[in-house]
N, C-alpha and C positions, 0 to 999 in steps of 0.2 A: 504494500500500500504506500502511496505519494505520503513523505513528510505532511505535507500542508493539510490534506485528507487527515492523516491521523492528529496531527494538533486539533482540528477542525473537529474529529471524533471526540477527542480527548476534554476539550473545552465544552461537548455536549455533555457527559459523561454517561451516556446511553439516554438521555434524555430528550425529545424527539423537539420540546420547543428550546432548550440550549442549542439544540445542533442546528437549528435554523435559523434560530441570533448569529450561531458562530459563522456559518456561510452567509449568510444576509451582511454582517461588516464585514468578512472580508471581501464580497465579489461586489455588494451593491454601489461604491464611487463608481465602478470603473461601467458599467451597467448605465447607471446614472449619466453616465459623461457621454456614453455612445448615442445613448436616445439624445439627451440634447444636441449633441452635433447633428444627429438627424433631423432635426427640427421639429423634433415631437415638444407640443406645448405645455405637457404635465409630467419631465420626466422623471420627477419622483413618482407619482401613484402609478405610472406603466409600470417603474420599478418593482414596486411592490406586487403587481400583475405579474409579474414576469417571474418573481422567487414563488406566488401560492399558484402558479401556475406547473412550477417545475420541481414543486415539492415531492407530490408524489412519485414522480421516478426519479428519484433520488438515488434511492434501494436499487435500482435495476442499471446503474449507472457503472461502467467498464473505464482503467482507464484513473482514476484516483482524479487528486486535484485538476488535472487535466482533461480527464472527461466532465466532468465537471462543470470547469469552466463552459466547454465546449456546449455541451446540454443548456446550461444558462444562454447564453448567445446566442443559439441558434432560437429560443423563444423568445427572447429581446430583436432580434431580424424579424422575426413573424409579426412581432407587434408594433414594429419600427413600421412594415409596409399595412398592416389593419392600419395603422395610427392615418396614414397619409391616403390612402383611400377613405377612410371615412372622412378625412379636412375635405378630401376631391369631393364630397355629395354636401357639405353643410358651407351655408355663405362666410362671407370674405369677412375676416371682423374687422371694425373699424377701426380705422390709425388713431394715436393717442396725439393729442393736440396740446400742448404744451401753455397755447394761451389763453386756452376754455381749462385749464388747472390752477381751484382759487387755494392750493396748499400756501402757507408757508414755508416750509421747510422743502430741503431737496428729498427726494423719494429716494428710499433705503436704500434699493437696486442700486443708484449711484452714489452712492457712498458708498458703501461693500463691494464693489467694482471699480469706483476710481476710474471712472471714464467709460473709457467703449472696448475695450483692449478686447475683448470675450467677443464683441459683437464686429472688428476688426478682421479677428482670427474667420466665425461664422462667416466673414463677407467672404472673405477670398476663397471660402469652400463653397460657395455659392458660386462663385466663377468655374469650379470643375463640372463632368458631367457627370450622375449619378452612380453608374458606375464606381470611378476615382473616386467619387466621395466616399461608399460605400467601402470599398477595399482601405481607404484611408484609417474611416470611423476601426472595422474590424482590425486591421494593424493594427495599429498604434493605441490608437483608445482602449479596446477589449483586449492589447497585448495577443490574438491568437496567433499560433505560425501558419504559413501559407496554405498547409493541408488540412488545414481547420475552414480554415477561408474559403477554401474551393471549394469545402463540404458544405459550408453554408450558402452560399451565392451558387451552388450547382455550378461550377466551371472548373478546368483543369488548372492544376498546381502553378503551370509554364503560363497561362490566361492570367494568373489571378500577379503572377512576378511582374508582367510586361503590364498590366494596369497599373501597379503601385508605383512603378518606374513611371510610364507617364504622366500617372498624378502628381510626381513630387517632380518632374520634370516641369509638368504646367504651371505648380505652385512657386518654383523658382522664377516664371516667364513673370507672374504675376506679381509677384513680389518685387524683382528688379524697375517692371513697371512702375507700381506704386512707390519705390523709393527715388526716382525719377519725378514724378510728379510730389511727391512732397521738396525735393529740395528745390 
C-alpha cells in the first residue's frame, strides 16, 4: 500500500468518517483549484460533490494514493463538463457594476486577492483552446502524470505530451505579448 494511502488509513483509524476528513484535506485544495481554473462558479460545493460522490468506491479503489487520486479527478472532469453544460442551458448573469455599488468598504475578494493576479492568470487560460486548458488544469493543478490524463480526457499518452507542449508553448506567445504591451 502507497505511504500516503496508509497515513490517510492511519489518521482514519478504521473509522469511515476520519478516513474521509483524512482524504477530503488532503486531495480537496488541489480539486478545488482544478474546478476553478475550469471556471466552475461554486468550486467548493462541486468539491464537496465530487468526494460524496467518490466515496463509495473508495473500497474498490487499485493502485493506493495514486488511484486514488486518479478516481477523484476523473469525477471532478465529469463535473467540471455537467458544470459547463448546465451554464450552456441557464442565462448569462449579469456583470457587476461597480457604480450601482453603494458599499463602503472594498469587497473582501479584493483585499484577500490584492488585485487581479488570480483573474490575470484565469485570463491568459482563456486565450488557450479547451483542450490546452484542460491538459493544463489536469497537469499541473491535479498534479496527474500523462497516463492519468489520457485516461481521463480519452486520448493517447503521445496526444495528451504534444497538447501540454502546445499549451505552454501558446502561454509563452501570450505572455511575451502581454509583457510587451505592459511596458
Amino acid at each position: 500500500m502507497d505511504t500516503i494511502t496508509d497515513d490517510l488509513v492511519a489518521a482514519g483509524h478504521g473509522d469511515c468518517a476520519s478516513l474521509f476528513s483524512a482524504v477530503y484535506r488532503a486531495f480537496s485544495p488541489a480539486v478545488a483549484g482544478y474546478l476553478r481554473a475550469g471556471g466552475v462558479d461554486d468550486p467548493e460545493g462541486v468539491t464537496h460533490d465530487v468526494f460524496l460522490a467518490g466515496y463509495p468506491r473508495w473500497t474498490a479503489v487499485s493502485g493506493g494514493a495514486k488511484g486514488l487520486r486518479v478516481l477523484i479527478f476523473s469525477i471532478a472532469h465529469a463535473r467540471l463538463g455537467d458544470h459547463h453544460r448546465r451554464r450552456s442551458r441557464t442565462p448569462v448573469p449579469m456583470e457587476y457594476d461597480p457604480g450601482r455599488d453603494d458599499r463602503l468598504s472594498a469587497s473582501a475578494e479584493d483585499t484577500v486577492l490584492d488585485g487581479n493576479a488570480e483573474a490575470n492568470a484565469l485570463a491568459m487560460l482563456e486565450g488557450l483552446s479547451e483542450d490546452h486548458r484542460e491538459v493544463l488544469r489536469l497537469r499541473i493543478i491535479a498534479e496527474l502524470s500523462v497516463n492519468d490524463v489520457a485516461s481521463i480526457m480519452q486520448k493517447s499518452p503521445g496526444a495528451i505530451t504534444q497538447l501540454q507542449h502546445r499549451a505552454l508553448a501558446s502561454l509563452r506567445k501570450l505572455l511575451k505579448v502581454e509583457t510587451r504591451v505592459a511596458s
